[in-house]
DORO-940647 format. One line per field, with one value per atom (N, C-alpha, C, O): atom name; residue in one letter; x, y, z. Coordinates in nm, 3 decimals. Each point is the difference from the previous one (the first is absolute). Layout:
N
atom	(CA ...)
type	(A ...)
X	(X ...)
Y	(Y ...)
Z	(Z ...)
This chain:
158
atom	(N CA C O N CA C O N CA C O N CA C O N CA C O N CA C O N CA C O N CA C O N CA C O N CA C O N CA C O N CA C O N CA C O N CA C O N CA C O N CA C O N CA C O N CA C O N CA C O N CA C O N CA C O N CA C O N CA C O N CA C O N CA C O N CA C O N CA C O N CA C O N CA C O N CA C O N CA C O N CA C O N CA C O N CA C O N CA C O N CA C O N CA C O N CA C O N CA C O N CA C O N CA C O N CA C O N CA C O N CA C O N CA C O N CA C O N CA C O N CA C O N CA C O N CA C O N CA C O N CA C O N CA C O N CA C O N CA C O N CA C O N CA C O N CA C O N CA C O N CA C O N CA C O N CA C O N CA C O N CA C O N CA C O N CA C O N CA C O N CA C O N CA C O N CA C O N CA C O N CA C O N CA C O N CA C O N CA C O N CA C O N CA C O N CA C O N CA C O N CA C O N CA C O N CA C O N CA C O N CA C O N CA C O N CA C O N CA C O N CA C O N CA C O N CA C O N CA C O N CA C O N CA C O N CA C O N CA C O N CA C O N CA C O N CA C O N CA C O N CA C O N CA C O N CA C O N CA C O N CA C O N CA C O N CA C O N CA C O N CA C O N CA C O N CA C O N CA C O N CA C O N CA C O N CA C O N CA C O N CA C O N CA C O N CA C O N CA C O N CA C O N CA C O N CA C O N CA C O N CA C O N CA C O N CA C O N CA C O N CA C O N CA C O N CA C O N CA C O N CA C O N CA C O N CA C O N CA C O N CA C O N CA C O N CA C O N CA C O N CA C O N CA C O N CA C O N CA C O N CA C O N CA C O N CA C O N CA C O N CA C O N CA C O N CA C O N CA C O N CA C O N CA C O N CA C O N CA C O N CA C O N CA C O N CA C O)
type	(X X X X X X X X X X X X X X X X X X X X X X X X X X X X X X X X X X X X X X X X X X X X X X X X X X X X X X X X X X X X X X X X X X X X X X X X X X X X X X X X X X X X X X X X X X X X X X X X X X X X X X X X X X X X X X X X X X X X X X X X X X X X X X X X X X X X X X X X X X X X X X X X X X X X X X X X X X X X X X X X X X X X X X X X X X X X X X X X X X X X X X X X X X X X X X X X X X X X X X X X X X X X X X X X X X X X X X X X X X X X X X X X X X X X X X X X X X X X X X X X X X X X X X X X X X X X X X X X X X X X X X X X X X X X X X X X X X X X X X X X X X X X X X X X X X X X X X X X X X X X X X X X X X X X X X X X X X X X X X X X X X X X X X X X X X X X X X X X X X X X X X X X X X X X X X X X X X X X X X X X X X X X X X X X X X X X X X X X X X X X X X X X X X X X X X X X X X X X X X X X X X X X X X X X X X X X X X X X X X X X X X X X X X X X X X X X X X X X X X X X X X X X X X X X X X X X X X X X X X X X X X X X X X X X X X X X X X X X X X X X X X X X X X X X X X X X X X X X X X X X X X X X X X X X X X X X X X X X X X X X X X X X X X X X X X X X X X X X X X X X X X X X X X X X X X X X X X X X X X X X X X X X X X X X X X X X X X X X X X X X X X X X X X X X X X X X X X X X X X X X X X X X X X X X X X X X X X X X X X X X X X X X X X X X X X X X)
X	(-0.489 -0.007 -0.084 -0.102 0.137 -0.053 -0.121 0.016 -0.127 -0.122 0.007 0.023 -0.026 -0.006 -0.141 -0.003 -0.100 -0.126 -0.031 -0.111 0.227 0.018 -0.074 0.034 -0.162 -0.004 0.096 0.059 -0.020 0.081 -0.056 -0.062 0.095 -0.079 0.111 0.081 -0.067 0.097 -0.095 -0.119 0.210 -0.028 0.042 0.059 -0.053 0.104 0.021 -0.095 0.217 -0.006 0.004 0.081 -0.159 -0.004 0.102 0.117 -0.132 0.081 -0.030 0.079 -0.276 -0.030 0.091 0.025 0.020 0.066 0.179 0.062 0.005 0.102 0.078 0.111 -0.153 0.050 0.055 0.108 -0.254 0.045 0.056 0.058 -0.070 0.079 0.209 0.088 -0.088 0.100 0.084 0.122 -0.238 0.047 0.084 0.103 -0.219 0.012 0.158 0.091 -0.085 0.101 0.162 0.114 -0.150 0.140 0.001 0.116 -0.169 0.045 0.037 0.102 -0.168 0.072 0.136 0.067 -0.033 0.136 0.080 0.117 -0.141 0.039 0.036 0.097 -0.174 -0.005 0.122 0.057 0.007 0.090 0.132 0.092 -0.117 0.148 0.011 0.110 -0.204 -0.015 -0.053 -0.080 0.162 0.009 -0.185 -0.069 0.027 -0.136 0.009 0.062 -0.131 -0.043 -0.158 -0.043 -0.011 -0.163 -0.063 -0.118 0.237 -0.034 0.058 -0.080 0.167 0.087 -0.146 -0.038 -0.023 -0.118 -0.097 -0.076 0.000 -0.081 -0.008 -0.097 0.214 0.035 -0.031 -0.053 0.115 0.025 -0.137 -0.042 -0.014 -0.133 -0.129 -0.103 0.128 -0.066 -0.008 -0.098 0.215 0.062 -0.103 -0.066 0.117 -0.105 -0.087 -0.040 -0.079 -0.118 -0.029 -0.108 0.183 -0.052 0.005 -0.057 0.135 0.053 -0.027 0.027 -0.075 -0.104 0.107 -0.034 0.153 0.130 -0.016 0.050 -0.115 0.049 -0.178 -0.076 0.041 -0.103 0.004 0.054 -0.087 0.013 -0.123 -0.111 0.167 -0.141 0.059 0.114 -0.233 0.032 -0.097 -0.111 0.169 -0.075 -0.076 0.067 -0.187 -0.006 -0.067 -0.071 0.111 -0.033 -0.143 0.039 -0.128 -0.110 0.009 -0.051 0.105 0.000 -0.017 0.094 -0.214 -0.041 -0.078 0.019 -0.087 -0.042 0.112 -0.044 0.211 0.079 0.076 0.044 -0.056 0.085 0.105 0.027 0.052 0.152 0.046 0.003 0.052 0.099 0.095 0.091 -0.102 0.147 0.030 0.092 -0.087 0.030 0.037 -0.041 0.142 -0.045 0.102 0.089 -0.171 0.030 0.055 -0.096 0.180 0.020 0.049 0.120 -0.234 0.063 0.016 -0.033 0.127 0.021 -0.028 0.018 -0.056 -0.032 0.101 0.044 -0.018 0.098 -0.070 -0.117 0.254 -0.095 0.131 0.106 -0.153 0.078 0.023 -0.100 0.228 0.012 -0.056 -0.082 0.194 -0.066 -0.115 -0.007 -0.113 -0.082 -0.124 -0.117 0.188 -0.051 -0.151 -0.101 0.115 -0.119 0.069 0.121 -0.201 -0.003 0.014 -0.062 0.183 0.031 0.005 0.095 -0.192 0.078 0.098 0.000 0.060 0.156 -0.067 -0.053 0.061 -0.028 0.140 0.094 -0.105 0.161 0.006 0.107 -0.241 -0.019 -0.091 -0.115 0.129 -0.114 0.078 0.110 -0.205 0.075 -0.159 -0.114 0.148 -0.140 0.112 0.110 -0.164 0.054 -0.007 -0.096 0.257 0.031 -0.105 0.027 -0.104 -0.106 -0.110 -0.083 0.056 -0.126 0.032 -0.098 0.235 0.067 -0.101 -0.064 0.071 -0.079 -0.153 -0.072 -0.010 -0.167 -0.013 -0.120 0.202 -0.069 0.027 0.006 0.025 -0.005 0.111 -0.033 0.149 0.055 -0.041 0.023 -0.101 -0.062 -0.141 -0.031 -0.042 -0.104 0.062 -0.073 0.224 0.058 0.033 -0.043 0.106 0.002 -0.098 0.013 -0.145 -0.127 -0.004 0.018 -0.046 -0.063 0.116 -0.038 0.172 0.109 -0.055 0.003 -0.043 -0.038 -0.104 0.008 -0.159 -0.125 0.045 -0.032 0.127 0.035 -0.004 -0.092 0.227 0.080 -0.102 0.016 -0.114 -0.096 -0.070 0.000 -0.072 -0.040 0.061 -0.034 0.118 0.104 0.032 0.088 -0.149 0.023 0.187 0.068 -0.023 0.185 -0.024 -0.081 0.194 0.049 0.069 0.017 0.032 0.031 0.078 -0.002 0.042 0.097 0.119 0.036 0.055 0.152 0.056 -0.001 0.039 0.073 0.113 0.026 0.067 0.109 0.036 -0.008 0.043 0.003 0.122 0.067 0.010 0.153 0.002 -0.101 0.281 -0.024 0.000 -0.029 0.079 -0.041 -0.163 -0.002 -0.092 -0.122 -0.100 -0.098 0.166 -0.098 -0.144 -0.098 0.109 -0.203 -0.102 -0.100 0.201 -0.092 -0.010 -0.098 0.241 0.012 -0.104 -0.046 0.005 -0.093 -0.149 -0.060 0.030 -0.148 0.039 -0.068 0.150 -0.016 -0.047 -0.119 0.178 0.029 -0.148 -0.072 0.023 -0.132 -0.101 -0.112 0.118 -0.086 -0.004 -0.071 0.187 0.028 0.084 0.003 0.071 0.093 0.155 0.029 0.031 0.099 0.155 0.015 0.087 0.115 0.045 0.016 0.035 0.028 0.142 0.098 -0.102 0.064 0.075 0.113 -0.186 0.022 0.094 0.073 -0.067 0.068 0.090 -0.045 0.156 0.070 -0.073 -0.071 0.117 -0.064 0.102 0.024 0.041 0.123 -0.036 -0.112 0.169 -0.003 0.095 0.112 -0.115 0.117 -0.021 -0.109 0.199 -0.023 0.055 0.118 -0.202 0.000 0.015 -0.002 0.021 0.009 0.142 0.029)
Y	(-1.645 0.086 0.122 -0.015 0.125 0.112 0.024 -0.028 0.075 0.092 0.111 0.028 0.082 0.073 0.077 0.123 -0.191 0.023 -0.001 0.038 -0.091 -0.069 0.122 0.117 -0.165 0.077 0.016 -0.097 0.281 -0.055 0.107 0.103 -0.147 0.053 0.002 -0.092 0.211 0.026 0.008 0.029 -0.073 0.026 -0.015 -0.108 0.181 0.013 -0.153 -0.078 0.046 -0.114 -0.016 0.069 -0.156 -0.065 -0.087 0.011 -0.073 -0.123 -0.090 -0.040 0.009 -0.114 -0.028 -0.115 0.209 0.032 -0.040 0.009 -0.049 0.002 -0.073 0.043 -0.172 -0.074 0.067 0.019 0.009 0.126 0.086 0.036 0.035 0.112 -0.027 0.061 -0.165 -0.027 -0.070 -0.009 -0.038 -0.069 0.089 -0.013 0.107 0.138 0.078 0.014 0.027 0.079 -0.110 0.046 -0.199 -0.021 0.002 0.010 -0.013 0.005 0.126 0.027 0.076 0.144 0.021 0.099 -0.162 -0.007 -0.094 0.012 -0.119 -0.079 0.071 -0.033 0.136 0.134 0.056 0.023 0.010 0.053 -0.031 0.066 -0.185 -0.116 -0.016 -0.005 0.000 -0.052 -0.147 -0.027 -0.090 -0.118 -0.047 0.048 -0.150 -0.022 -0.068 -0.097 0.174 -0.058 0.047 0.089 -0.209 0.019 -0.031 -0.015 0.008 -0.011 0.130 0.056 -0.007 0.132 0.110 0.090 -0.107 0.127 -0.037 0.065 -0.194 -0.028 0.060 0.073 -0.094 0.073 0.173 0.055 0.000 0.130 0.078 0.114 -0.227 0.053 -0.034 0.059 -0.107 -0.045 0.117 0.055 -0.027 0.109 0.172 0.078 -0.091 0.131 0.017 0.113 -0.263 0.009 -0.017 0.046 -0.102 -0.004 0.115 0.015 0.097 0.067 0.150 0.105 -0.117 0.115 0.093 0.116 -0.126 0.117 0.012 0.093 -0.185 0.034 0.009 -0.008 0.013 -0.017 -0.124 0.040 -0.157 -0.029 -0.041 -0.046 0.077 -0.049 -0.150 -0.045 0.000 -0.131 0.021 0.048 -0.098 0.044 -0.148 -0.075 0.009 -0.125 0.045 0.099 -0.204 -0.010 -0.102 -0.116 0.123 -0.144 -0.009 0.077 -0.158 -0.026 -0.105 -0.067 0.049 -0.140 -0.061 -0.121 0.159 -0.077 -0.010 -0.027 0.034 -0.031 0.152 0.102 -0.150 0.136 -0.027 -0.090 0.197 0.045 0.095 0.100 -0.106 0.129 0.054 -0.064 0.160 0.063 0.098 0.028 0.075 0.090 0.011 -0.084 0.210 0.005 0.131 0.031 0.045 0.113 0.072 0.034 -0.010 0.038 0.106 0.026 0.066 0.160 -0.048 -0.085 0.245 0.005 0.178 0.088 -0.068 0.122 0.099 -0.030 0.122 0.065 0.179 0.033 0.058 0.155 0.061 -0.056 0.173 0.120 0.078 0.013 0.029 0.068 0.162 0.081 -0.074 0.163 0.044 0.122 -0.196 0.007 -0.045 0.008 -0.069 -0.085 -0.027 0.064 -0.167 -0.037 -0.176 -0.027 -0.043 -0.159 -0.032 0.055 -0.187 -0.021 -0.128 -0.048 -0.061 -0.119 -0.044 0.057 -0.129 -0.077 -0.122 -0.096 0.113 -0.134 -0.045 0.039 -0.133 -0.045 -0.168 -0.047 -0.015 -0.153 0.017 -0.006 0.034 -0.064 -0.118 -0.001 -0.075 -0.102 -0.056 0.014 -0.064 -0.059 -0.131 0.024 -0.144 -0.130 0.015 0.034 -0.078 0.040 -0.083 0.038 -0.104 -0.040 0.066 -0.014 0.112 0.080 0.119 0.072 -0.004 0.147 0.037 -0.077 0.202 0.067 -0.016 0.045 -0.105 0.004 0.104 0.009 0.094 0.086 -0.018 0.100 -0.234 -0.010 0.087 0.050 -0.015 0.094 0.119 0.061 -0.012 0.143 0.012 0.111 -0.219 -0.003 -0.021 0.008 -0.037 -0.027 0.163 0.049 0.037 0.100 0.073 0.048 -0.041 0.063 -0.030 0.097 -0.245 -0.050 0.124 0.102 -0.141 0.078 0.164 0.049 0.016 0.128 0.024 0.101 -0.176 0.013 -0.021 0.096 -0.220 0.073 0.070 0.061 -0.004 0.143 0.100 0.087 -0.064 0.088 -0.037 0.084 -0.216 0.005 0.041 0.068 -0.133 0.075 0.124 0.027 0.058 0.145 0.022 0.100 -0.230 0.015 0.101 -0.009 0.129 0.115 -0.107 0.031 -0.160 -0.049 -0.146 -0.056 0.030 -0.113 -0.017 0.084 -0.168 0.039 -0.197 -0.090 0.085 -0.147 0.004 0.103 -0.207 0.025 -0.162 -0.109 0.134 -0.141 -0.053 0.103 -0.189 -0.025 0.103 0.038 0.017 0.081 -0.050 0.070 -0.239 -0.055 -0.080 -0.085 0.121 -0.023 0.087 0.045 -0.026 0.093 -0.033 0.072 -0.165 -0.041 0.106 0.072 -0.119 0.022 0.148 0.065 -0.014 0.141 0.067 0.103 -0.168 0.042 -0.030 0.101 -0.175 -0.017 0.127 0.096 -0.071 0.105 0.112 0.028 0.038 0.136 -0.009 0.072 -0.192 0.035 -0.019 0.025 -0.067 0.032 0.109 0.005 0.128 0.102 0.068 0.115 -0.235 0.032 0.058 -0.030 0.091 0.062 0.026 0.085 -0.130 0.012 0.072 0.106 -0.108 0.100 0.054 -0.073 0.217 0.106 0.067 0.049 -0.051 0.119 -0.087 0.069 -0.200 -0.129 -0.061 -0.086 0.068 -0.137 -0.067 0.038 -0.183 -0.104 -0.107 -0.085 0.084 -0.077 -0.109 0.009 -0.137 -0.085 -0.044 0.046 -0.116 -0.001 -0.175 -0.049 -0.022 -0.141 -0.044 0.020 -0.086 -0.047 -0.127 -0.054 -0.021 -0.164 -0.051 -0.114)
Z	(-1.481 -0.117 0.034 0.068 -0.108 0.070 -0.108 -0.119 0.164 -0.114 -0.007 0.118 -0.180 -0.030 0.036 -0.001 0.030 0.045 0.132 0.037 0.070 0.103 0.079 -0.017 0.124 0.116 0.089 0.049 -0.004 0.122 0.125 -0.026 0.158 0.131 0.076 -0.001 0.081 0.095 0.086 -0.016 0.167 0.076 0.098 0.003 0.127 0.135 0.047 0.010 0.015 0.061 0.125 0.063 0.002 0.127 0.092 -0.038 0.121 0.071 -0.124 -0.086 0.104 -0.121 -0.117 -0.034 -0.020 -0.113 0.006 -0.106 0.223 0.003 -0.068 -0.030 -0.008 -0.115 -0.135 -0.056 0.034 -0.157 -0.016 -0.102 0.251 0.023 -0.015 -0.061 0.138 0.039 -0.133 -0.018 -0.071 -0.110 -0.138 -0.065 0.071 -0.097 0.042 -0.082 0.219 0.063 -0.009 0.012 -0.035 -0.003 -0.166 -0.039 -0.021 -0.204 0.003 -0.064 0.130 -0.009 0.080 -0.030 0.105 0.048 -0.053 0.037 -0.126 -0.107 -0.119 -0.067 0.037 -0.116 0.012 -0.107 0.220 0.041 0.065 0.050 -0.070 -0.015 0.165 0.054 0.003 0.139 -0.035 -0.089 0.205 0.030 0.035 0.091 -0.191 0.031 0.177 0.043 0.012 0.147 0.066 0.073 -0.147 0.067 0.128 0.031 0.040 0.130 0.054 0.075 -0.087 0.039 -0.065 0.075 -0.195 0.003 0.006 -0.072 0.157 0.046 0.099 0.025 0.066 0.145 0.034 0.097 -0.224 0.003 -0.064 0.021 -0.112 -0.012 0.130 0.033 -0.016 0.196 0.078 0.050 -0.049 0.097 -0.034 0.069 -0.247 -0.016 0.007 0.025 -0.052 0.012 0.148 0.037 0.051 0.170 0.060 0.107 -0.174 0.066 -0.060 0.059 -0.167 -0.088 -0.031 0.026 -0.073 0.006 -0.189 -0.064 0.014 -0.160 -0.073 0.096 -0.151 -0.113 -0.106 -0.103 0.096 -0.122 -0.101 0.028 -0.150 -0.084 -0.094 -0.007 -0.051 -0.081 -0.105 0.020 -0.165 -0.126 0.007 0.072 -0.124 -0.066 -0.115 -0.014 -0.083 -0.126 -0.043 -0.014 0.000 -0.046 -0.142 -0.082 0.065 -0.144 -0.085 -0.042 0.012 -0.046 0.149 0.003 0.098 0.094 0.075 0.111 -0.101 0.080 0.065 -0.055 0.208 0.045 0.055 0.079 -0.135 0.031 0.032 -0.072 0.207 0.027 -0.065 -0.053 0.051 -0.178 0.061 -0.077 0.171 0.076 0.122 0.080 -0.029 0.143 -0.019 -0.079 0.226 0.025 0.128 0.069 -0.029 0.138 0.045 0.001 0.053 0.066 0.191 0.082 -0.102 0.168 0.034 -0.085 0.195 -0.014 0.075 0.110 -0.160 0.014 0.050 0.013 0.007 0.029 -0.111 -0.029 -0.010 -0.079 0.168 0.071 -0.024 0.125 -0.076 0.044 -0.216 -0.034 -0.027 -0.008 -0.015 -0.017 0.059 -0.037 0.168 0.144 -0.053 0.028 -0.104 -0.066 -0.029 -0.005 -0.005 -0.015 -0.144 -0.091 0.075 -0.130 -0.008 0.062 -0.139 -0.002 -0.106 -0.110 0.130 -0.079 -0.077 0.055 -0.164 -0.076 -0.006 -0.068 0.159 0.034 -0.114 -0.038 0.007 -0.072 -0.089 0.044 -0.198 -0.075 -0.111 -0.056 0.058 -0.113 -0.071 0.045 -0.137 -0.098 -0.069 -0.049 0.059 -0.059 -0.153 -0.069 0.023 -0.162 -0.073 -0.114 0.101 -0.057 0.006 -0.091 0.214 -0.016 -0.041 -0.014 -0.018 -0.039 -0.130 -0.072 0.071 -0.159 0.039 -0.089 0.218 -0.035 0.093 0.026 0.052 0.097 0.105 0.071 -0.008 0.166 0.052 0.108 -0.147 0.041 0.024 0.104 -0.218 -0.007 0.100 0.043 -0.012 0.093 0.136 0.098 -0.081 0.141 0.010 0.104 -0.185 0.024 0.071 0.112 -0.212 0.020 0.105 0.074 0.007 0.143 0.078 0.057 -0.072 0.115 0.015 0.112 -0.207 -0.036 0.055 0.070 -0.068 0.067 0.120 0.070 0.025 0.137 0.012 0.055 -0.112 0.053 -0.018 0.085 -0.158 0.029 0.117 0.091 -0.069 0.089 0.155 0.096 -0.125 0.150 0.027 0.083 -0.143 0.006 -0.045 0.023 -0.092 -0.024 -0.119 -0.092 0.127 -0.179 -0.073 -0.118 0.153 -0.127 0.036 0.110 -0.183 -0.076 -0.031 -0.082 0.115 0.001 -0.030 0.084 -0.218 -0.031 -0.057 -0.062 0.064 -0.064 -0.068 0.057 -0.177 -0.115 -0.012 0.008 -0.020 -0.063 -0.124 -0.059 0.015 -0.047 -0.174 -0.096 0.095 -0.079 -0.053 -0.089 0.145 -0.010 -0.032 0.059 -0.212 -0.108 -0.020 -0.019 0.026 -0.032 0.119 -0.010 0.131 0.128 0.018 0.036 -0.075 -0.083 -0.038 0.051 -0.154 -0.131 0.098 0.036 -0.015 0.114 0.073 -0.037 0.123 0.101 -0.075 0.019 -0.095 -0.119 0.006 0.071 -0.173 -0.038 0.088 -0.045 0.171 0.072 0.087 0.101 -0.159 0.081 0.107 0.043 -0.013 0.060 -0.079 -0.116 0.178 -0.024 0.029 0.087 -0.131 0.089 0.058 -0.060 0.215 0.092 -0.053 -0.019 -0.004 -0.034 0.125 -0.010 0.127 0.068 0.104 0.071 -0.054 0.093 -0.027 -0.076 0.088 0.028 0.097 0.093 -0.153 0.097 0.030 -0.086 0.209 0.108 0.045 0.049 -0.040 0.072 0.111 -0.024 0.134 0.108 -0.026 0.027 -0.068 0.066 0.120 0.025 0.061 0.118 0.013 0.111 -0.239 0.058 -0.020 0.035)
């Protein structure tokens, strides 16, 4: 049962962390009508954290004395060639439908944002299903904006 009062703490995840990590990242590919396999993003979360290619963060919640992971976040870092300046991709955020409405989304933002400053990145670049108005509405109000000036192409390869 979620509180409404609930503490919550982000923070970068580790190897230590791979369980949660790995736990969080398959409900968000569950979100998205991908086949639950917690061994397939155990693996792939291994890989990012051994291998330092992505960023990820994890929200927990304390609530009532008990903690819970309800978040997770995952950039990769990318460059603007026109502006040959550094951009990361919020390519994963998800928050568990029981913790939705207290913020952890909006503090996963914030954390992705204090990177990208810190990294000297001009910015931020995500893209949502185009049926996923909520996540919509979080982006908007935390400032982001839809790209006007882009089409955006995909090639499938599998």
């Amino acid at each position: 049962m979620r509180d409404l009062k609930a503490e919550i703490h982000i923070y970068q995840a580790e190897r230590k962390d791979l369980d949660k990590a790995a736990a969080m990242f398959n409900q968000y590919r569950q979100f998205y009508k991908r086949e639950d396999d917690l061994n397939g993003t155990e693996l792939f979360i291994r890989e990012r954290l051994n291998q330092g290619d992505s960023v990820i963060y994890l929200a927990d919640c304390n609530s009532g004395g008990t903690l819970v992971t309800t978040g997770f976040l995952q950039l990769y870092p990318s460059f603007s060639s026109l502006s040959m300046s550094r951009l990361w991709i919020l390519n994963d955020l998800y928050v568990d439908s029981e913790y939705r409405g207290l913020g952890v989304g909006r503090k996963l933002l914030h954390q992705a944002q204090a990177h990208a400053l810190q990294t000297g990145a001009k910015g931020l670049t995500l893209s949502t299903q185009l049926h996923n108005v909520p996540a919509q509405h979080l982006y908007e109000s935390a400032g982001y904006v839809q790209d006007e000036e882009f089409a955006y192409y995909y090639l499938d390869l599998s």
